[in-house]
N, C-alpha and C positions, 0 to 999 in steps of 0.2 A: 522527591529524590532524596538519597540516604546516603551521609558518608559519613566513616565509623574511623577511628583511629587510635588502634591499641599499645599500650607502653607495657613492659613485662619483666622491669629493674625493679627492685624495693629500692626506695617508698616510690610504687607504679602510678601513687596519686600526685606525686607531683607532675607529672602531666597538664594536673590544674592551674598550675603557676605558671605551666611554659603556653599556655592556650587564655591566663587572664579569665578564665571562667570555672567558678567555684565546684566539684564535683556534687555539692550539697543541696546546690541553688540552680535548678531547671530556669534557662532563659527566654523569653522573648522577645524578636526583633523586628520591625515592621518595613518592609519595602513596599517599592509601590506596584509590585508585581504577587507580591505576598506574603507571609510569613516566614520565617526561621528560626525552629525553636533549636537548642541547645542543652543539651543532658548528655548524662552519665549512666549507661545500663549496668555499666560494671564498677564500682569503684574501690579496692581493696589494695591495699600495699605489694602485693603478688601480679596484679595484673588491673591495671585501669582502662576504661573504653570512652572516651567522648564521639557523641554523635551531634551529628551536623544533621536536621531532618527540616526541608524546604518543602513548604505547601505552596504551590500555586496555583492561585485561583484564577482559573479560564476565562471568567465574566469580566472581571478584570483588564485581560488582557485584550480583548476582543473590542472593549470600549475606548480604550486605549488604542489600538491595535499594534502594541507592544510585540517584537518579534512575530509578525505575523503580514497582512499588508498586501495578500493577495485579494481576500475578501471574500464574500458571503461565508457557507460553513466553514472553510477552514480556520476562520475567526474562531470558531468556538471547537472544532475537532479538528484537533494536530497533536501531538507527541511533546509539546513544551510542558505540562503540567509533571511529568514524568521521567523525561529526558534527562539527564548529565549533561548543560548545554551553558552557557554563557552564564547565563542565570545564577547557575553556580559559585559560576569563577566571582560575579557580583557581590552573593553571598559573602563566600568564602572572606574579601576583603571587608565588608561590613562587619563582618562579627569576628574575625580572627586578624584583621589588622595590625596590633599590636606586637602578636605572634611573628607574622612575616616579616615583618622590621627585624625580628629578631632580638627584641626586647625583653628584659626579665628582671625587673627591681627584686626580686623576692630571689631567684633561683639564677643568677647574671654566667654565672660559672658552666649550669645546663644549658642555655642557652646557644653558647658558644660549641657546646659539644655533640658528635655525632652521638643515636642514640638510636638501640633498634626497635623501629616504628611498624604497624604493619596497618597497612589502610583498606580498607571495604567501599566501592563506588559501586550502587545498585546502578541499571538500565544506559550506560555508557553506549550511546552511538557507533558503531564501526561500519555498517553497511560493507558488508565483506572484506572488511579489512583489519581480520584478529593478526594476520603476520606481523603487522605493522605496530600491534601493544606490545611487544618483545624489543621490536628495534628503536623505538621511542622510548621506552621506558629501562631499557636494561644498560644502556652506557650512563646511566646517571647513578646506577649501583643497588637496582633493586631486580629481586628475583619477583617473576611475573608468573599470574594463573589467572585465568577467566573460564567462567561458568557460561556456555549458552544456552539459548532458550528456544522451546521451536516457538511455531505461532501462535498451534492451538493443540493442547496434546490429545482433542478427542481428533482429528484429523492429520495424522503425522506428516500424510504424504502434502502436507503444506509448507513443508520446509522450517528451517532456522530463522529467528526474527532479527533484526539488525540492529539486537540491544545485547551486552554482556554484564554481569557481573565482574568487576576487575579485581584482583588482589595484587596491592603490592606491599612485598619484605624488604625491608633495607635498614641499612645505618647510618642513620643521615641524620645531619640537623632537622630540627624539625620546621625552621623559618625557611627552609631550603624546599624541603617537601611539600609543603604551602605554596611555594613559590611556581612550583612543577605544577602541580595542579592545577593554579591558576589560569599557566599558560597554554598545559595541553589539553586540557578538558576541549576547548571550545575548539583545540585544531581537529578534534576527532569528531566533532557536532555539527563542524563547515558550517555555522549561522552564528552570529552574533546579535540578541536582542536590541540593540541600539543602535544608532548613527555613528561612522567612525568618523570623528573627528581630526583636528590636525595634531591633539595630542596624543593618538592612538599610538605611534612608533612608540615615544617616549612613556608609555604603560608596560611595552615588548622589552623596550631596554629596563626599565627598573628591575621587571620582575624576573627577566631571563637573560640580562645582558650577560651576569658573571656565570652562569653555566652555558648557553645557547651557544656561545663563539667557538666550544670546542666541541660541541656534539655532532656528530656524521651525519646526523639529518638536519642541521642546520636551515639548509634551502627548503627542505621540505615543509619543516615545521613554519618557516616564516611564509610558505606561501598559502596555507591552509590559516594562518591565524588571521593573515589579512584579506582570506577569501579571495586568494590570488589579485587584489588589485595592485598593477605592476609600482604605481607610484610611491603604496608605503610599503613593498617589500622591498626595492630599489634604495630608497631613505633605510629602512632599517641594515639591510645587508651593508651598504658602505659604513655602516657603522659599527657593526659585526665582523667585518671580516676586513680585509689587507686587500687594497685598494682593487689590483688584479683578480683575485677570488672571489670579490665583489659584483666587478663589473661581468664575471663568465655567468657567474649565477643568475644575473640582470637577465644576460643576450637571450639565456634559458625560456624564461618567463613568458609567457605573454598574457594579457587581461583578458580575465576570463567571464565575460558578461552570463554567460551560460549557466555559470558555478551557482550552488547555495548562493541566494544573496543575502547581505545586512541587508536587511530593509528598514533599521530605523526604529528610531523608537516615535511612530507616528502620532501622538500626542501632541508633537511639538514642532513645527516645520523647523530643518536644522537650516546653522548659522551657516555652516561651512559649505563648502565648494561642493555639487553634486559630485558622484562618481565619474559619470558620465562625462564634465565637462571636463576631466583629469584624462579620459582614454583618448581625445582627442592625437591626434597622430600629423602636427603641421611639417612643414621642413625642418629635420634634429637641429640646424644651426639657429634657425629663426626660434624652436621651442627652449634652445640653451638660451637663447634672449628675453623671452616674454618672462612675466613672475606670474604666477598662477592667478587664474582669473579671480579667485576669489580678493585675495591682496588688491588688486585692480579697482574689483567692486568697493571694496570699504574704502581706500585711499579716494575713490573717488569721490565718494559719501561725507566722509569727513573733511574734505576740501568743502564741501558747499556748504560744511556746517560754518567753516570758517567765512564762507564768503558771507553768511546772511549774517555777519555779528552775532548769532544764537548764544546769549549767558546760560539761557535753561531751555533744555534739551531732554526730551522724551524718546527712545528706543524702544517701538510698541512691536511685538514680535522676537523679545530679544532674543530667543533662546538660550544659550550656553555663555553669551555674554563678549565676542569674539569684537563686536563694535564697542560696545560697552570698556573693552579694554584699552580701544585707542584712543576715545573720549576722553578717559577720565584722565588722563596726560595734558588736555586742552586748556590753558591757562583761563581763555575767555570764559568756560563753561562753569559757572557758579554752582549751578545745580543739575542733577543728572536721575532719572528714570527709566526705570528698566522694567518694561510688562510681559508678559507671556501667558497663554494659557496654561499650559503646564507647570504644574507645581516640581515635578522633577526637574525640569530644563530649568529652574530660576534655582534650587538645590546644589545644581552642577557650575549654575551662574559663579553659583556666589562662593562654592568650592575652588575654580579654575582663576578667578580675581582676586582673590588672597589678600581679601579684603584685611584682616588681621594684621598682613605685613606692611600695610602701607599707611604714610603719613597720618595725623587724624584730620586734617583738610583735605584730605582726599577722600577719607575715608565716609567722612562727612556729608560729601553732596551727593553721595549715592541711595539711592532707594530701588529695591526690589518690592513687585508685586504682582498675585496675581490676577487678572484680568482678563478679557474676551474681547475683541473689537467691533462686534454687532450688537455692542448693548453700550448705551451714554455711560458715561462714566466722570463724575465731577474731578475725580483725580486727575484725569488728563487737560486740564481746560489751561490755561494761561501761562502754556508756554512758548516759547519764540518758533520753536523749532520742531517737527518729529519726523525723525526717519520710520519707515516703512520697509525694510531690505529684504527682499524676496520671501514675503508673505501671502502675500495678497492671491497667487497662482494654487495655494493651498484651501481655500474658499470655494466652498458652490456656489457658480457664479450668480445663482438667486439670492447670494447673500451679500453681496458686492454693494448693492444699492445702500441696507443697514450699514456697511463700514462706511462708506463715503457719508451717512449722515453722523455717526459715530466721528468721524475723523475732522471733515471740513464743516459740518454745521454747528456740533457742538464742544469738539475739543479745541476746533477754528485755529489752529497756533498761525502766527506769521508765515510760516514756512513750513511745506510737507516734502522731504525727500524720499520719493519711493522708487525701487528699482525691482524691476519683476525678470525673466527669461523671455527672449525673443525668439518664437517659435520658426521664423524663418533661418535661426541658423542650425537646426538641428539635424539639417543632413548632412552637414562635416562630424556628425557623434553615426559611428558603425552601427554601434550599440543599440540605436534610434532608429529603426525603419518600421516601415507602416503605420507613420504617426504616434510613434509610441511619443511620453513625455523623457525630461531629465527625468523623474524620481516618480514612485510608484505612490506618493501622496498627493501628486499634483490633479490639481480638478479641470486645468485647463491651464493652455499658455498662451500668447496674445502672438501675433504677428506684429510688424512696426506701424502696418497702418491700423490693426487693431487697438493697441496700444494709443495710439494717437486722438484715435476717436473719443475714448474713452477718456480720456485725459482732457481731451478742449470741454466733453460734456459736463464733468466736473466741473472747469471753470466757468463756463456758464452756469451752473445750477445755483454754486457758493460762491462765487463771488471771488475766484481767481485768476490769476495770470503761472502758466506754466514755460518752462524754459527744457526741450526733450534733448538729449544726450544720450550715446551709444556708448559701451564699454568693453573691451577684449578684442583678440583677435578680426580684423578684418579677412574676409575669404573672399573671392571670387566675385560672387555678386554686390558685393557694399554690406555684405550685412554683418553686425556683430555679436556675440553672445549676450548679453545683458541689457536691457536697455533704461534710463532714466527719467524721471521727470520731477523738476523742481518747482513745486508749486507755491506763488507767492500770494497771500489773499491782499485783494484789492482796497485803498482808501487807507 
């Protein structure tokens, strides 16, 4: 995918100073979805062009299954390699970051000023909805044009494909126009390649707080950016708008299981609360009481770290690092490990822990790495403690056996806290009928006597005593969403 962004002031090259990328010097950037390289097709004082051109590679993605998640071919044939889609907006912050801040040690004066810009987005998503690049894009102060395509021009009578060419003219800063981008590319793609997290609102508010609150599509754009799920459009919008205007555009809403889904960037089982266990719908008074199950989950987690005395403490699964940040606050906790398969997830780790900002004794007993849980690993051996928080349902259960000797044979710590999804509570999720799971990575999910079993076989095999615990909501039949086990080995 291709996006081009021309400046037409003398000297039209400083564009190079407001983007931080030389017109001279062709770049390249590596993600782990692909490449982005960065040039100049045009560069003269009359008119300059920086181009933004993302290659991504499908094999890639497919091994990963990065934005994708349904499985067999569409792993390898979908419209991501090509698409104007999240990916993008990814890009875009990796390589032109500095830009969107709005920073210019060289040029600090351009910066600050409108400037008329005019941008090129090849293959931009709309799915019948070009009325909609005029309304989106024209209160922000740019004139619009889009080029379409049919499907196939030796068969016309096959219609328009559901990809445009976009142009937009405008006079606008340029950290501003970056910032648009960012945010609307992916409302027009309705997919997002990754797991949204609990800091997804607070990416909406940085990069579209100061223009989003006055724009007339307001509801619309935040219901598409979060794939219509009600709980971060709800969060975002009380924070966009005046308390009343908030709450109409909430009553509006409803979660749309149906929609594009994020499905994740499934490399990595995420830390955070599934979707699913979010659409939940208990009594309003009773759900204004509960704190979301995930807060639930870790508070409980980290209670039994405290209860076993754990000085050093292993986080094998960490993901994104969500445990890892309530940990390292833990006085008792001398030393601290964080594994994951995913080299992206311990990347985002160690982005979101800010590490940099904190004490050097904090800073200190932390360790990322990464690693697999079906294969020995000496790094893990001699610690008091390891949690396990909703990993283990991510596993084919022929591989279950390799963790449990991975975990209690030879990493052996004092104490294993693991907490997986209780399959008998999943007919209070709408979303969940016909046996579907929470999350479209899961391999399987346990019932409480399943769970149970599994658990005493454990301590029989390695030589421990477990202690089983239930977390969230109680419904109807006794059952709860989450469930625990504290395994302590024997002697």
């Amino acid at each position: 995918m291709l996006l081009t962004i021309t400046y037409r002031e003398k000297p039209a090259t400083d564009l190079g100073f407001l983007l931080h990328k030389h017109p001279a010097r062709p770049q390249t950037f590596e993600l782990s979805f692909g490449k982005v390289y960065v040039f100049y097709p045009k560069a003269e004082p009359e008119e300059c062009t920086a181009a933004l051109l993302l290659d991504i590679n499908p094999i890639d993605l497919a091994r990963g299954k990065v934005g994708t998640g349904v499985g067999g071919l569409f792993d390898y044939i979908n419209d991501r390699p090509y698409a104007a889609s999240s990916f993008l907006s990814t890009a875009l912050a990796r390589v032109y970051g500095s830009a969107m801040s709005g920073s210019c040690r060289e040029k600090p004066e351009l910066a600050g000023k409108a400037l008329p810009l005019e941008v090129h987005l090849t293959n931009l998503p709309c799915r019948s909805e070009t009325d909609k690049l005029k309304e989106i894009f024209e209160p922000l102060g740019y004139e619009v044009s889009y080029v379409e395509h049919g499907l196939d021009e030796t068969f016309p009578n096959w219609g328009m494909s559901d990809y445009v060419d976009l142009t937009l003219k405008g006079t606008v800063r340029l950290a501003d126009l970056l910032n648009h981008l960012y945010v609307l590319i992916p409302v027009f793609d309705r997919q997002k390649h990754y797991w949204m997290g609990d800091d997804e609102v607070d990416k909406l508010l940085h990069h579209g707080g100061d223009w989003l609150k006055t724009h007339p599509e307001i509801r619309w754009i935040t219901r598409r950016y979060f794939n219509r799920k009600k709980s971060y459009v709800g969060s975002a919008l009380r924070q966009l708008l005046t308390e009343e205007e908030a709450e109409t555009g909430i009553s509006e809403e409803t979660e749309d299981s149906t929609a594009t889904a994020d499905t994740g960037d499934l490399e990595t089982p995420p830390a955070t609360e599934p979707e699913t266990e979010t659409a939940l719908e208990p009594n309003p008074e009773r759900k204004k009481r509960r704190s979301p199950l995930n807060d639930q989950r870790l508070d409980a987690v980290v209670q039994a770290v405290r209860d076993c005395g754990a000085a050093t403490v292993a986080d094998l699964g960490c993901g994104e690092g969500q445990l890892l940040r309530r940990l390292l606050t833990e006085r008792q906790i001398t030393k601290l490990v964080g594994m994951d398969v995913s080299t992206v997830a311990l990347a985002r780790a160690e982005t979101k822990l800010k590490l940099d900002r904190k004490a050097e004794l904090i800073r200190n007993k932390l360790t990322l790495f990464q690693g697999a849980l079906t294969y020995r690993d000496q790094r893990l051996e001699g610690f008091d403690a390891a949690c396990v928080v909703e990993v283990v349902e991510h596993m084919d259960p022929d591989r279950l056996p390799a963790f449990a000797r991975t975990v209690f044979l030879h990493a052996a710590p004092k104490t294993v806290i693991l907490t997986t999804p209780n399959r008998s509570y999943n007919k209070n999720y709408e979303a969940l009928t016909d046996g579907k799971l929470r999350h479209p990575d899961h391999r399987f999910e346990w019932t409480k006597e399943e769970f149970t079993a599994w658990a005493e076989a454990v301590c029989k095999d390695y030589g421990y005593t477990v202690r089983l615990s239930w977390i969230g909501e109680i419904d109807e039949d006794g059952q709860q969403p989450t469930q625990m086990g504290v395994f302590t080995k024997c002697g």
